[in-house]
N, C-alpha and C positions, 0 to 999 in steps of 0.2 A: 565094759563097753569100750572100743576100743575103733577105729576108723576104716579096720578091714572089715567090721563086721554092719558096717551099712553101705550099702553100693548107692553113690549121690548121684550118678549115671543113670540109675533106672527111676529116681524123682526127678532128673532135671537135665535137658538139655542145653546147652547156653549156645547162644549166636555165637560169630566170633568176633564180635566187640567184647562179648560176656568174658567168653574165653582168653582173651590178653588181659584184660584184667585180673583174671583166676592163675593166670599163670606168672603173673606177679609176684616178688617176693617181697615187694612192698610192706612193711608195716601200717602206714595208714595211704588211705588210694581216695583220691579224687576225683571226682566223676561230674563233670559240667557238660551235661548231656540232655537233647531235647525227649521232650515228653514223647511217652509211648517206643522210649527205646529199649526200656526193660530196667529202668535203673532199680527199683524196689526188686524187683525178683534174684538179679544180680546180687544188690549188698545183702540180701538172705541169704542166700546159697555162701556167701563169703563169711557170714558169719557162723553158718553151719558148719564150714570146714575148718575154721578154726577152732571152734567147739571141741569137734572130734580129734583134731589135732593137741591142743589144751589136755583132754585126757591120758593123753599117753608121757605129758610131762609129770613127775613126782613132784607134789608141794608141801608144805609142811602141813600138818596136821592140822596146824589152829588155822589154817589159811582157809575161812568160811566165808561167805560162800566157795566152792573149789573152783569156778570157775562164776564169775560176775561178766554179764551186758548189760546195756543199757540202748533202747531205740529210742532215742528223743525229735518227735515231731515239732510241728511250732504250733500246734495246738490240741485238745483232747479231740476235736471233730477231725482232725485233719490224722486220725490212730488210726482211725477204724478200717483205711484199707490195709496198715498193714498189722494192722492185730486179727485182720479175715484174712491175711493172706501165710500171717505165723499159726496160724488154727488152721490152716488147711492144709499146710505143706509140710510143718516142724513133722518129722515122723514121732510116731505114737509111742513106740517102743525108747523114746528119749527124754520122753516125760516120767520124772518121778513120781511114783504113785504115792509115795508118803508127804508128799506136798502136793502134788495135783496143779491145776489150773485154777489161778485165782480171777474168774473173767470183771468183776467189778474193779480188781485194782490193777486189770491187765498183766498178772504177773505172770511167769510159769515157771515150775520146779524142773531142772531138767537131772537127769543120773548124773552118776561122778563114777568113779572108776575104783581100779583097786589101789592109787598110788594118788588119788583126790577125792574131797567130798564132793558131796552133791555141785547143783550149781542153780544160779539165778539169773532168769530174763525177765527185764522189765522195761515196759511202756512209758514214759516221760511224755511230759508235754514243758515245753520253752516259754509258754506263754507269761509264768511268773519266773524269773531267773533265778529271782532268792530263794524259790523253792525246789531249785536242783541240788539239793543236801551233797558235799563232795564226799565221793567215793573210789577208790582203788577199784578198776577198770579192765577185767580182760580184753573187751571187747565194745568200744562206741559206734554205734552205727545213728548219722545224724540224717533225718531224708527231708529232704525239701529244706535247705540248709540256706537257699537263698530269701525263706521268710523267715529263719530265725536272728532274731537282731546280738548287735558285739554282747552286749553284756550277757547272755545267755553263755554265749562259746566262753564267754571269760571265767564263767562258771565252771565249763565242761571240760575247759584243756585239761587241770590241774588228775583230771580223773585217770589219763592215761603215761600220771609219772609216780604212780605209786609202787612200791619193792616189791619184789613176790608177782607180781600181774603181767601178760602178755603186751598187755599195752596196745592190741591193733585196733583200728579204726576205717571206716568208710563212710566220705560224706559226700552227697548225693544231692544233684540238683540240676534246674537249669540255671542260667547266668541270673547274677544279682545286676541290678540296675544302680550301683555306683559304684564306684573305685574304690572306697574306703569300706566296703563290707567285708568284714570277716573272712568269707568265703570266696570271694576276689580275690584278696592277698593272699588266704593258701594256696589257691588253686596255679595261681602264677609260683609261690615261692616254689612249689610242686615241682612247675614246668620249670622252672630254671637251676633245676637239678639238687632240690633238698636231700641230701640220704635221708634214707628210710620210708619216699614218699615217690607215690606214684601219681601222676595230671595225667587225666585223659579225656580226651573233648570229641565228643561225635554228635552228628543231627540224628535227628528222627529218622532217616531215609537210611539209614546206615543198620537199621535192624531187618534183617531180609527177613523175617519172618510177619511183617506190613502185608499186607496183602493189597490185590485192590480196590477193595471197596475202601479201606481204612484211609487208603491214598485218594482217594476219593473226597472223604470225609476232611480231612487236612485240608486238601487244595481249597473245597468249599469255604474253609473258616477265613482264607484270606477276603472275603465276601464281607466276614463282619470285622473284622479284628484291622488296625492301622499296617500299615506294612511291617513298622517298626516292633511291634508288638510280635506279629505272626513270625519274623525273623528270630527274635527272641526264643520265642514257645518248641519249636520244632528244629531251627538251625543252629540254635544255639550261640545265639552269637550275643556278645554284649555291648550295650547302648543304651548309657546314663538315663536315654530318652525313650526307653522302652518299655515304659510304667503307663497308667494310665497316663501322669503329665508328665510334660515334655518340657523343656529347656528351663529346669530347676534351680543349675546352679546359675545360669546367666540372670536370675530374678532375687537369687539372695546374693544382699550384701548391704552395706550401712549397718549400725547400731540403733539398739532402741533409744528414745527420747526418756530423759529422767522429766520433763517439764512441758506442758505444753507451749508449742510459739503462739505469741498475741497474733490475733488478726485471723490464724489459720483455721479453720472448720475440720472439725472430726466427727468420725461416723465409726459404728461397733457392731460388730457382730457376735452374738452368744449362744453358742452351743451348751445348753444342758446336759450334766452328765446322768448317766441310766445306768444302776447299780454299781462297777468297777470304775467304769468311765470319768474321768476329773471332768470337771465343766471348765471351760474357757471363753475367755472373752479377748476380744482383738480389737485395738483400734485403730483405724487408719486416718489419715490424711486423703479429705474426700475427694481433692483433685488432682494431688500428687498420685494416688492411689496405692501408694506406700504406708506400708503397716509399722507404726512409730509404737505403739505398746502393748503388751501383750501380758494378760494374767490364766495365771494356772489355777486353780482350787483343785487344795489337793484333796482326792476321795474323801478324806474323814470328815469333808467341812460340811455341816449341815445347811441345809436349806435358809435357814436364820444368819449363819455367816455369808453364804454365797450371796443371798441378797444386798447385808450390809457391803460387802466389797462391793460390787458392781454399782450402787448409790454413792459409796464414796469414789469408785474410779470416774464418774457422772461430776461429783462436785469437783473434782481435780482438772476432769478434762473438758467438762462442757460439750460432751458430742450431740447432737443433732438430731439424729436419729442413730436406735439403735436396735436389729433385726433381730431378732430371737426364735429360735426353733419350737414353736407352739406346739408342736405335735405331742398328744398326752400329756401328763403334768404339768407342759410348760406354757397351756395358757393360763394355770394358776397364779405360776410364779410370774407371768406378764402380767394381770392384772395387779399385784401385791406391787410394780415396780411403777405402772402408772399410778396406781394409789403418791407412790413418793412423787412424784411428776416427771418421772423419767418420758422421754417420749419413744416410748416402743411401737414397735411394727412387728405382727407376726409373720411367721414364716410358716405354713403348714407344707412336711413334709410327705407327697406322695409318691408314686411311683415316674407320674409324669417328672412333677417339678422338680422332685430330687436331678433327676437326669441332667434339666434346666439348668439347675441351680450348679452342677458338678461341670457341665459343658461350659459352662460360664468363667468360671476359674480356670479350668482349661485351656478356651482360648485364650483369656488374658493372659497365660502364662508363655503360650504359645508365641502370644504376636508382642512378647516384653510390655505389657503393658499398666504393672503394678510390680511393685519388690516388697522385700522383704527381710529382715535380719538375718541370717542366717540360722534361727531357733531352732536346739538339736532338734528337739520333738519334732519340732514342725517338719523339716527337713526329715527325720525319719519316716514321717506317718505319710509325705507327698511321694518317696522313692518306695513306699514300701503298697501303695493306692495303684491297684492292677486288675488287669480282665481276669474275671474268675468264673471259669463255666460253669454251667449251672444243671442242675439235673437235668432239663429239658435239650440240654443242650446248647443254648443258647450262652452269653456273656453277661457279665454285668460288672460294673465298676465298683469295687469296693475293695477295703482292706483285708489282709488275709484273716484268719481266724487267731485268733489272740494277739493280733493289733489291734490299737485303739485308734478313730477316725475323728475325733473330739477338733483335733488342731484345724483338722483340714475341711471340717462344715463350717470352726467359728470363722477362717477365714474365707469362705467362698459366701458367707453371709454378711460379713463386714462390706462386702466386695459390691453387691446388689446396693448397698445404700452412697455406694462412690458413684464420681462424676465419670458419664462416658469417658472416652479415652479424646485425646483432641478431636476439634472437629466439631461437638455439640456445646454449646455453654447458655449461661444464662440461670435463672434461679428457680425454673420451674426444673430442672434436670433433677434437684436435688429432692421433690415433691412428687415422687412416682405416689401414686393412692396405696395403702393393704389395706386389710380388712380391719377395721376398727374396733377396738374391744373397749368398749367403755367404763369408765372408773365406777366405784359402787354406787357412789353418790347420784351418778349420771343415771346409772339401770335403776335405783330407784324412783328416778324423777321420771322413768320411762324413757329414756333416750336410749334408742337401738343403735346396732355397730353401724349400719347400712343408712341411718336419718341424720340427723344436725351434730350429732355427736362425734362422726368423723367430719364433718365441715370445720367444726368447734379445733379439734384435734388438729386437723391439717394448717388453721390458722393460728394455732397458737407456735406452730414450729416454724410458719413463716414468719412470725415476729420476734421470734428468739433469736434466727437466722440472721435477721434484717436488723436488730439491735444490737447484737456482736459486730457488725459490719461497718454500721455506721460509727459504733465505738470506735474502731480499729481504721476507719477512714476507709473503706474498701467499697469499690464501684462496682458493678458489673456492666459489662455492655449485653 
């Protein structure tokens, strides 16, 4: 099999953004290009010619697979267009039939020649990094490169410096939303003339093959989407602030508190974690509205540990109230935390309140009105929280698919039990009502969430509040 004997001409046209790319002699090529300019159809077609190209080099014998790629997504959901778009395009006659298409583990066998063996394509997903096992790399094709996070690429450099291997690469995306991603810094070392590497930046508008309805369709999204956002998505442009939230880095800064200050009132928010997801808890400073502690639980820690942490960060820190994500198991583990006499407040996540609850954080990030450490996680999972369309076509705010959102609910629920921002004060601020779950003792006595039981509840935290205060000598007007 050899490169004159497949004409890529009668599968594939390319624009001519496609085509300067193709006409690159780039070893690896950078692509910070807005959606719907063809970037996935593009780094296929680049990977096929190097394929066929690859053939026609002699390797050694033991050199198996004879030719090795690798497509790593940032998640297994985020394969599937281009594992339907390598199943409809790969031609037929380049698949080896003695290995076939593996469609469960996304693999495919492809021929090898008379001077290489066979060869192998395979589907990765970024989501776990430590499970990019390193391997010597013909070909890395990375797509949608602005959700995959450093420690993945840190994974994945090493793949195309192995002896024996072509080494070429194309990573594909629109712009990341911070300076310090991975794909940031290639994309610039790129443009400021790396040998070996090609930067190329084009908008959406730059693919004549857009028609106009499609043009149609874009212009509308400015309708829903911030400007900042739509900027992003189609023009390509990059702005720290073009994530779901907006001025991240001017809200992180200060270090966490080893200790709490006397006097000062703290409030928490806890996100339950749901199978992978670690659970978090966040404590703030209810008027400062700055987040002074913050614990991680990591996956392994069961239900029985996460509890005791969160009782002993309770005994250490005294907070106030603290909001907890009810939703499924977690009005179990609230009641087991009132049982301790924690004073929880649920938080039921729906489709309305979520939005609430996310618009909430938002503007306060927006109009500087809480900070925060600088916590990698935290900081990754706020720059990494973006509009992601939805099958209907519509948006919605959430993290990509093999991020984890854990940091960014316990904080936007810690946030709900802080004091407005200046301007409202006094001690009822801190006594917003939720829905009361009563301890077991109470539901046996018959005390409902909705009777004396949340009156019972809401006075015991206005006297814990008002005890600490008078201790600490503290007035309110």
């Amino acid at each position: 099999m050899t490169s004159q004997s497949i004409d890529l001409n009668r599968l594939y046209k390319p624009h001519k953004g496609q085509q300067v790319v193709h006409d690159s002699d780039a070893k690896v090529k950078v692509l910070e290009v807005g959606r719907r300019w063809g970037k996935s159809r593009c780094a296929l077609w680049e990977m096929m010619r190097r394929y066929l190209e690859t053939l026609e080099i002699p390797a050694d014998p033991s050199l198996i697979p004879g030719f090795h790629a690798w497509v790593v997504c940032p998640s297994y959901p985020q394969s599937r267009q281009v594992w339907n778009e390598l199943m409809s395009f790969w031609p037929k006659e380049l698949i080896d039939p003695s290995g076939g298409v593996r469609q469960d583990d996304k693999l495919i066998h492809v021929r090898g020649s008379e001077t290489r063996n066979w060869g192998l394509i395979e589907v990765k997903s970024a989501h776990d990094p430590d499970a990019l096992q390193t391997a010597g790399l013909d070909f890395l094709w990375i797509t949608e490169a602005q959700d995959i996070d450093d420690r993945a690429f840190e994974r994945l450099l090493p793949t195309l410096r192995s002896p024996g291997r072509q080494s070429f690469g194309i990573y594909e995306g629109i712009p990341s939303t911070h300076s310090n991603h991975w794909f940031k810094k290639v994309f610039e070392s790129a443009a400021n003339g790396r040998d070996g590497y090609l930067a190329y930046h084009a908008t959406t508008f730059e693919n004549e093959l857009i028609d106009d309805f499609m043009r149609g369709e874009i212009e509308q999204d400015r309708d829903i989407l911030p400007d900042r956002v739509w900027r992003r998505m189609y023009l390509a442009e990059f702005n720290e602030d073009a994530g779901f939230f907006s001025n991240i880095s001017a809200c992180a800064f200060g270090d966490e508190l080893q200790d709490p200050i006397p006097g000062r009132e703290y409030v928490a928010g806890l996100d339950l974690g749901r199978k992978i997801d670690p659970s978090v808890l966040t404590i703030m400073d209810a008027e400062d509205r700055r987040v002074v502690h913050h614990i991680s639980f990591d996956t392994g820690t069961d239900w029985v540990g996460q509890r005791t942490g969160v009782v002993r960060a309770f005994e250490r820190w005294g907070f106030s109230r603290v909001v907890l994500d009810a939703t499924g198991i977690g009005d179990i583990f609230m009641s087991e935390l009132l049982e301790e006499g924690l004073p929880v407040e649920p938080f039921i996540i729906s489709s309305a309140s979520r939005e609430s609850l996310l618009q909430g954080l938002s503007v306060g990030m927006e109009r500087n009105t809480l900070s925060f450490p600088p916590i990698a996680a935290l900081l990754r999972q706020l720059r990494a929280f973006q509009y992601i369309r939805q099958a209907g076509g519509s948006y919605k705010a959430e993290a990509p698919p093999g991020e984890h959102d854990d940091e960014v609910f316990a904080l936007a629920l810690a946030l709900t039990a802080c004091a407005p921002p200046p301007g409202l004060t006094g001690r009822d601020i801190h006594l917003r009502p939720g829905r009361y779950v009563p301890t077991q003792s109470e539901a046996n006595s018959g005390i409902q969430g909705n009777g004396p039981g949340a009156k019972l509840m809401r006075q015991r935290r206005l006297s814990k509040i008002i005890e600490r205060q008078d201790k600490a000598g503290i007035t309110n007007g």
